[in-house]
matplotlib code that plots the C-alpha trace (Angstrom):
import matplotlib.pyplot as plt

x = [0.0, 2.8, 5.1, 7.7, 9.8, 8.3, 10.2, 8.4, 10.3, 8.0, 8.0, 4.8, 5.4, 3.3, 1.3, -0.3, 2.8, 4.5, 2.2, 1.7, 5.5, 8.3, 10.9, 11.4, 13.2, 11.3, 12.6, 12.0, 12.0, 8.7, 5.7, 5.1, 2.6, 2.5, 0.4, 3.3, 6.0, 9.4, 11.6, 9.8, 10.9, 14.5, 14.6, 13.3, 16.0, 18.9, 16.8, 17.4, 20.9, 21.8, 20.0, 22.2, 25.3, 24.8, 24.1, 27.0, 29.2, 28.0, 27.6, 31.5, 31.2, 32.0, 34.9, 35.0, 37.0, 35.1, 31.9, 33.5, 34.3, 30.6, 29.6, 31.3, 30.3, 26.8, 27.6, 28.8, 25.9, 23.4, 26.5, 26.6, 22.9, 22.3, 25.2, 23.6, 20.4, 20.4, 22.2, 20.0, 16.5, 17.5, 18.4, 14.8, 13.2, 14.2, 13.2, 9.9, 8.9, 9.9, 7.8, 5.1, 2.1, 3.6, 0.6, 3.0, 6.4, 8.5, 11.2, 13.7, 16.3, 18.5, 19.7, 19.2, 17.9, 14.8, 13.0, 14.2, 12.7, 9.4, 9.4, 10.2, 7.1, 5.0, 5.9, 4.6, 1.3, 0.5, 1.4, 1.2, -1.5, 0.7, 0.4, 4.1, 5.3, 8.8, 10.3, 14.0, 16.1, 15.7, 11.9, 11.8, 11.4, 8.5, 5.7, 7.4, 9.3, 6.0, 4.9, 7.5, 7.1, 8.3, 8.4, 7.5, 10.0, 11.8, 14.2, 16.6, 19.4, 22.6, 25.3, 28.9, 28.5, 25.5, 26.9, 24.4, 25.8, 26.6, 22.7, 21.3, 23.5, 22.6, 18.9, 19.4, 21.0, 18.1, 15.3, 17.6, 16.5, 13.2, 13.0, 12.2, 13.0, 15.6, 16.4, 20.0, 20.8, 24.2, 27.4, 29.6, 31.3, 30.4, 29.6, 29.0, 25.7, 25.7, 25.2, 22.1, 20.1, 17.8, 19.0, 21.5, 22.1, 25.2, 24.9, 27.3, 29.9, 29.4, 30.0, 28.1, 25.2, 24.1, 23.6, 20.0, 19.8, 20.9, 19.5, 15.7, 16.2, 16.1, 13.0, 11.1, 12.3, 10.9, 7.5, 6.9, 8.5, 5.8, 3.2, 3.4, 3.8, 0.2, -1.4, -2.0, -2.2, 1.1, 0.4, -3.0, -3.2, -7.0, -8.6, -5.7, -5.4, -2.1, -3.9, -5.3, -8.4, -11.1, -9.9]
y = [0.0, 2.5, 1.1, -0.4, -3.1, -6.6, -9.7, -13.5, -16.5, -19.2, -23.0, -23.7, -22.6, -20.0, -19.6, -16.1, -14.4, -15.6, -13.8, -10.7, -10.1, -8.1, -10.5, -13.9, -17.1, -20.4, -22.6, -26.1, -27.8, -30.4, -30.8, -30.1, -32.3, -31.5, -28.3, -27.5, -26.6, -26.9, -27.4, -24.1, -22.7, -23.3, -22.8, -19.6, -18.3, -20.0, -18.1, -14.6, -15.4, -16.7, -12.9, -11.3, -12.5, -11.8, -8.0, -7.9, -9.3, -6.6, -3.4, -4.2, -5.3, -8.9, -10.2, -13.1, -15.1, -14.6, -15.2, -18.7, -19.1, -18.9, -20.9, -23.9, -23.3, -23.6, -27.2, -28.5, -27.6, -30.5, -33.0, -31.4, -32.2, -35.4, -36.6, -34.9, -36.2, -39.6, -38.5, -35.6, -37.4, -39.7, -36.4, -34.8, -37.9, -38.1, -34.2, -34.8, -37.2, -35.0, -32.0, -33.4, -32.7, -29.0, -26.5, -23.7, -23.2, -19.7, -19.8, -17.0, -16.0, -12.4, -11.6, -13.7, -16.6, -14.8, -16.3, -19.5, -18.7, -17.8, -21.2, -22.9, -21.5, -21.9, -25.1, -26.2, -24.6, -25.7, -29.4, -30.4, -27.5, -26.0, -22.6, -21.5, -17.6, -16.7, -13.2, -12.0, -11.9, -7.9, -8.6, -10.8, -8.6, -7.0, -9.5, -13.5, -13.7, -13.6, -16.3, -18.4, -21.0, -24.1, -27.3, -24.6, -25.6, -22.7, -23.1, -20.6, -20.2, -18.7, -18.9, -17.8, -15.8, -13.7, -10.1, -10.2, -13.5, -11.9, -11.2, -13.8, -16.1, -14.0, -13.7, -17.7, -17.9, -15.5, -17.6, -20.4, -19.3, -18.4, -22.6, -23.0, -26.3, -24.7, -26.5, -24.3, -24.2, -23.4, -24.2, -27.5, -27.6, -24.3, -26.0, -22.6, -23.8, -27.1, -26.6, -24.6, -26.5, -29.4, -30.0, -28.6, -29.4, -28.2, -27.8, -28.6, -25.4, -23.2, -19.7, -17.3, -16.5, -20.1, -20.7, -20.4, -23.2, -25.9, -24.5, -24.8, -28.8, -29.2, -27.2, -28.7, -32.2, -31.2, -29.9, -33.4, -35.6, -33.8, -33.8, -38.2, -38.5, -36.3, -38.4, -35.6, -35.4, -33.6, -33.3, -32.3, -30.4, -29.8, -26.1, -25.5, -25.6, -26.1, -22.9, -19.8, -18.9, -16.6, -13.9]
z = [0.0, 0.6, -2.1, 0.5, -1.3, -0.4, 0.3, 0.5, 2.6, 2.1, 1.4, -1.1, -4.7, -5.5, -2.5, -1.7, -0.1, -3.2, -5.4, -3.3, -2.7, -5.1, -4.4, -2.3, -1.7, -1.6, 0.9, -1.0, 2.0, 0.9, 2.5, 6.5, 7.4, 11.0, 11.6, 13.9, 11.7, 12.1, 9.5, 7.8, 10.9, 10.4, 6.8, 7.3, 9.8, 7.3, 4.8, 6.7, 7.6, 3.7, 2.8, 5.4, 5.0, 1.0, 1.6, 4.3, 1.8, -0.9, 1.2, 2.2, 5.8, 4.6, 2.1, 0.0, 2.3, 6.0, 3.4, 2.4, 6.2, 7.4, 4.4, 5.1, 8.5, 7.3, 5.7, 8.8, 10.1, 9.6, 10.0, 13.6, 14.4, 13.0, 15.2, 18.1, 17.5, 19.4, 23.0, 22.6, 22.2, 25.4, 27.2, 26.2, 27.0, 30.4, 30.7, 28.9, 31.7, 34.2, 33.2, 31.1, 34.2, 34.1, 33.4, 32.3, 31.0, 30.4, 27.6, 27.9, 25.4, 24.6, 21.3, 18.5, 20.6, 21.7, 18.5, 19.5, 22.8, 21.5, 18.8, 21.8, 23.6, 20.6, 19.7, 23.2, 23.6, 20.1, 20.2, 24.3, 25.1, 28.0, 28.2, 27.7, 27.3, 26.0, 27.3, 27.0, 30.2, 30.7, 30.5, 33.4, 36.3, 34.3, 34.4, 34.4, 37.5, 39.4, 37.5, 39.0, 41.3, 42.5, 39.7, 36.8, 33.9, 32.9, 29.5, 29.2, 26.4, 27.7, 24.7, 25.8, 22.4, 23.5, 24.7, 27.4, 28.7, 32.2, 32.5, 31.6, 33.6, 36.7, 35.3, 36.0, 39.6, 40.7, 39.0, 40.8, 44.0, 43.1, 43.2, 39.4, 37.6, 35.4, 31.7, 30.4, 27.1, 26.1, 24.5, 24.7, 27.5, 29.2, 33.2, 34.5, 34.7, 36.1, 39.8, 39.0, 36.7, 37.1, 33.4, 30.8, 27.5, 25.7, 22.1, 19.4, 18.8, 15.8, 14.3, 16.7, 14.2, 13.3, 16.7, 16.9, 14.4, 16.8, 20.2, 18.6, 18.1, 21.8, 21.7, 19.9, 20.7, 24.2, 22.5, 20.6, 23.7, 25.8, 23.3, 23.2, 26.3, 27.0, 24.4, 22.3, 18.6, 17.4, 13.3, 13.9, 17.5, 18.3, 17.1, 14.6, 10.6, 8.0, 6.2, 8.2, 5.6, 7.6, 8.9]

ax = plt.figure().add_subplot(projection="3d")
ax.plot(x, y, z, "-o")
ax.set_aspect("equal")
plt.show()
């Protein structure tokens, strides 16, 4: 309407967005049969971060060589999970059993994890139906903490990257003694965390922006884990559609 340059990240060929957009990427990353979707999800953020290093690369901020850097970076990058993927399952089970009676959750994430921290949240309301809210760490005096109580699973993703690492790791200790069940996020073999937890789960090391690519899978490992262990349906979660329609 006011002639602002329109960009489209979507999966399905020619959908609406598609059509209505200037430019776009399609994702091509075949059907999401689960209502809940996930791997849009992360093709979207490698989407943005493909888009971002391209323009960084072209405005100057980037040369040729840190460009090839990051992009075999981004190869290793599915390697990395796939090995991950079996420990990490066992790990999430064991969690999943543990906090599957929970009524609510809180995700918290700074940075460029607070969208993982609000997927996180999402993924759980949508697929285990436990109300779950996902706030950054300078948010959580304003509204979350009182919402903190003992057994309440709070996630929170502390990456030694993060340049608000300090706070969030003190954001922790005092939600520590606010007697929350505490799952930490965070890098391979940071332990700075380990006396505080009920659970942590280190992620495989990689280049600072791809991070939020691997700290989702736990996420929504948790989500699904939950999900089948509540009996619920997880592709087709009760009151919700693939296709929004009416408006």
């Amino acid at each position: 309407e006011f002639k602002a340059m329109t960009i489209g990240i979507v999966n399905v060929v020619g959908s609406s967005i598609a059509r209505e957009t200037d430019a776009g990427v399609y994702l091509h990353a075949g059907p999401e049969i689960g209502v809940a979707s996930t791997k849009a999800f992360t093709g979207q953020v490698l989407a943005l971060l493909m888009i971002s290093l391209q323009l960084a690369q072209q405005r100057g901020f980037l040369s040729e060589q840190d460009l090839n850097s990051y992009c075999d970076a981004l190869n290793d990058v599915p390697g990395l999970i796939e090995s991950w993927l079996e420990p990490l399952s066992k790990q999430i089970q064991v969690m999943a059993k543990y906090f599957r009676l929970a009524s609510n959750a809180l995700f918290c994430g700074t940075g460029i994890e607070f969208p993982v921290a609000l997927e996180g949240a999402l993924k759980l309301k949508e697929i285990s139906y436990i109300h779950a809210e996902g706030f950054t760490a300078s948010e959580m005096r304003h509204g979350p903490l009182t919402l903190v109580r003992n057994f309440i699973p709070v996630v929170c993703i502390a990456m030694k990257s993060d340049p608000a690492y300090a706070q969030t790791k003190a954001n922790i200790q005092e939600l520590r003694a606010k007697d929350a069940a505490l799952i930490v996020v965070t890098n391979e073999g940071n332990d700075d965390f380990k006396q505080i937890a009920s659970f942590v789960i280190h992620c495989p090391s990689t280049k600072m922006e791809f991070e939020p690519v691997i700290s989702v899978v736990p996420l929504q490992l948790l989500a699904y884990y939950i999900a089948d262990m509540r009996g619920c349906s997880i592709d087709q979660p009760r009151n919700l559609a693939k296709s929004v329609t009416v408006e």
